[in-house]
C-alpha positions in Angstrom: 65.7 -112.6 5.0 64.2 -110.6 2.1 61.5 -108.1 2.8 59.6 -105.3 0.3 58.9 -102.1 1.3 55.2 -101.1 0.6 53.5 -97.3 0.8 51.1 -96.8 4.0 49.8 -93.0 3.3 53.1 -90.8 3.2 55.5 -93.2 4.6 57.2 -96.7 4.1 56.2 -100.0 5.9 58.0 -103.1 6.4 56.6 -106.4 7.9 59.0 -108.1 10.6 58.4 -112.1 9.9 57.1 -113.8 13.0 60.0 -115.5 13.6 62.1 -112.3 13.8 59.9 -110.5 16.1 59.7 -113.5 18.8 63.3 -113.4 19.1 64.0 -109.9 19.5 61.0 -109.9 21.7 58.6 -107.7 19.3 54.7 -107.9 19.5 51.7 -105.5 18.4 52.3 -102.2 19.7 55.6 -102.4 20.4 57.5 -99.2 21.1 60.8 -99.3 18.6 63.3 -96.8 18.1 64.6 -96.1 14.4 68.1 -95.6 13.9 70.2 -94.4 10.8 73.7 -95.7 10.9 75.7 -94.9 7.8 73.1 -95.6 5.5 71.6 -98.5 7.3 68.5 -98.6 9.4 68.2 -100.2 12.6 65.3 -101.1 14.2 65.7 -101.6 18.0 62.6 -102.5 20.4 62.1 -100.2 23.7 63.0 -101.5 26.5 60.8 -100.3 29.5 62.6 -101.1 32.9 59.9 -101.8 35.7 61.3 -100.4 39.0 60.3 -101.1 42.1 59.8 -98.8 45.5 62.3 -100.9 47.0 64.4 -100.6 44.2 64.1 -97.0 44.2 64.3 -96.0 48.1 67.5 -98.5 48.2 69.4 -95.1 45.9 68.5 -92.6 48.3 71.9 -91.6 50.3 72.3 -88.8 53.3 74.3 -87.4 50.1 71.0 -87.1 47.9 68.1 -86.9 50.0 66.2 -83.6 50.1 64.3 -81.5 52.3 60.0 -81.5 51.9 59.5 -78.4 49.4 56.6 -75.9 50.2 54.2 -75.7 47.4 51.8 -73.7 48.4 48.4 -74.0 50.2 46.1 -76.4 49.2 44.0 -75.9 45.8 41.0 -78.2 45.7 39.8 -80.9 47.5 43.7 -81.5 48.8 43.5 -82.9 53.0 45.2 -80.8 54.8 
């Protein structure tokens, strides 16, 4: 697919066609990551991974698990 680059203040824009952005998953405001690859640009959208507690309590080992850290009193409105 053919596209033109246009001038938006100091910099270059492209339009992704509509059909292109629903398959690689692309709306308004997407976060995408610009790439140079020998002369070629690719244009890749961010990919947020939702965790969950469970999902991140399940990688906590005897191995890896840490003692509570003192931080000081409180400063504030903190309960104590």
């Amino acid at each position: 697919m053919l596209a033109k680059a246009h001038q938006w203040g100091n910099s270059l824009a492209v339009r992704i066609p509509k059909v292109i952005a629903k398959e690689c998953g692309i709306s308004a405001n997407t976060d995408i990551n610009i790439v140079r690859d020998k002369g070629n640009i690719i244009l890749m959208p961010v990919v947020k991974k939702k965790y969950s507690m469970a999902d991140l309590l399940s990688q906590v080992t005897d191995e890896n698990i840490h003692a509570e850290v003192k931080t000081g009193r409180p400063v504030g409105k903190e309960i104590w």
